[in-house]
N, C-alpha and C positions, 0 to 999 in steps of 0.2 A: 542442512541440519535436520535430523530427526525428530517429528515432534512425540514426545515423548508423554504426552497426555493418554491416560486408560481411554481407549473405545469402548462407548455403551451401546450395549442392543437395543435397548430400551430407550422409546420416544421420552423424554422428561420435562413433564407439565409445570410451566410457572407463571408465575404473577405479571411481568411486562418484562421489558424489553433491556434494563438495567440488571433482568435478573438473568437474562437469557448471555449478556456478558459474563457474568460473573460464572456462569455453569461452565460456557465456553473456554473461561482461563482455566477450567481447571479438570476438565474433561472433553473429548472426544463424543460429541452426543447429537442426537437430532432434538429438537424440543419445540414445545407448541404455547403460545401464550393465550392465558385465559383472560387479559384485560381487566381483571381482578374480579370482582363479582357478577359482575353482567355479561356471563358464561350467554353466546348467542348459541344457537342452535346449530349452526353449522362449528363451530366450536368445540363445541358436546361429539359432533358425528366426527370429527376429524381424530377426538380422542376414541373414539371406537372403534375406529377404523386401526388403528393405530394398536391399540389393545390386543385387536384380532391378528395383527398381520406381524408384530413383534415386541409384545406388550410396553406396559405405560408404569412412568415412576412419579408419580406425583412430588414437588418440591414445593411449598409455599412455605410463607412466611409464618413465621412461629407466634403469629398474634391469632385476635377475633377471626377476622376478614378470612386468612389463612386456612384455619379451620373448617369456616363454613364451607371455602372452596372444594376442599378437601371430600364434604362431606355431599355437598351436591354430585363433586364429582364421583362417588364412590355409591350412589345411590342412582346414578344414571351408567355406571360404567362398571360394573362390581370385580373386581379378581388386583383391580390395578396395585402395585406395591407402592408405599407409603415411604419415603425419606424425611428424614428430618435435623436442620440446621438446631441447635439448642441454644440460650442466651443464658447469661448470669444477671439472673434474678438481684444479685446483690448493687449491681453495677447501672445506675440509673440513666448514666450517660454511655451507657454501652448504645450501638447503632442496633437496630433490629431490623433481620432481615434475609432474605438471600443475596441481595446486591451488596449486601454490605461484609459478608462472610467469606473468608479466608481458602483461599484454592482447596488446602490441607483439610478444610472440615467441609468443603462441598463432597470431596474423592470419600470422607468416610461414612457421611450422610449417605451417600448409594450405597458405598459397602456393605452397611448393616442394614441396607435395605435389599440386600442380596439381588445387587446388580446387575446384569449377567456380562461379562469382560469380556471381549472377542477378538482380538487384537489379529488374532491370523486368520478370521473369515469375513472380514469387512474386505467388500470388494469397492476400488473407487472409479470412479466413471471419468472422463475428461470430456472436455471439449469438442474431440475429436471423435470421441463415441460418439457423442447425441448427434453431430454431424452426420455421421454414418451411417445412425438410423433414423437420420430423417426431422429428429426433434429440433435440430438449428439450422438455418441456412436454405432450406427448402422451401416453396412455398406454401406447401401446407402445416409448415413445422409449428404455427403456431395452434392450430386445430388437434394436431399428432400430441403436443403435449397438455393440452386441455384434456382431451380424455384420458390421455396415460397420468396424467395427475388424478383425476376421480376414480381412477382405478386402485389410485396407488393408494388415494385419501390426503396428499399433499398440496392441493389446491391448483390454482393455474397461475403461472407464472410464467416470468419473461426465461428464455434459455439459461442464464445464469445463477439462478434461483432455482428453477427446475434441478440445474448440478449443484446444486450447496444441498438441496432438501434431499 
């Protein structure tokens, strides 16, 4: 079965880890979690990283907290494009949130955040690759992907994480 989800170029920054499903149902994306306000340092460098190598779409939450993220992050990070989930104001007991938002208004939150869709230059890597070059299976494989992760700005990870990132 084909998955049928838009591929985004862009890394897409959120709030934890409830949010990073909810992006996942409903796009094709890489994405970095900010832990919500206590944006660490390495954090900050991984979204610049990120920025520089195939830019960054910001998604937070449509509250306070959401904002300020936003705003730290765009004063340490500047060019990143802005997405945004909307709530009805009228609706008290509406959920707020990204986690809590609908596949259909995550895909048009990028859209009008002029996404970039690439759908024919996503290249995907297997198992069998990182074997090949060394990054699984080898004894140095886990050294080889420590710095090809700080290269990459993905962190260091176990070989199956290395191929998800």
């Amino acid at each position: 079965m084909k998955d049928e989800r838009p591929k985004i170029r862009e890394v897409i920054v959120v709030e934890g880890k409830d949010d990073v499903a909810a992006v996942k149902a409903a796009v094709d994306a890489q994405t970095i979690i900010t832990r919500g306000l206590g944006i660490t340092k390495e954090i900050m460098q991984s979204i610049k990283r990120a920025q520089e190598r195939c830019g960054v779409i910001v998604l937070t939450d449509p509250d306070g907290p959401g904002e300020k993220i936003r705003q730290k992050i765009q004063q340490e990070v500047p060019g990143c494009k802005h997405a945004y989930i909307y709530r009805d104001r009228r609706d008290k007991k509406c959920l707020v949130g990204v986690e809590y938002a609908q596949p259909e208004a995550i895909r048009q939150a990028l859209k009008e955040a002029k996404a970039t869709i690439n759908a024919d230059t996503i290249v995907t890597f297997t198992m069998n690759d990182l074997i090949g070059f060394g990054l699984a299976g080898h004894p140095e494989a886990q050294e080889r992907r420590d710095m090809l992760g700080r290269l990459l700005g993905i962190g260091q990870t176990n070989a199956k994480q290395f191929l998800k990132r």
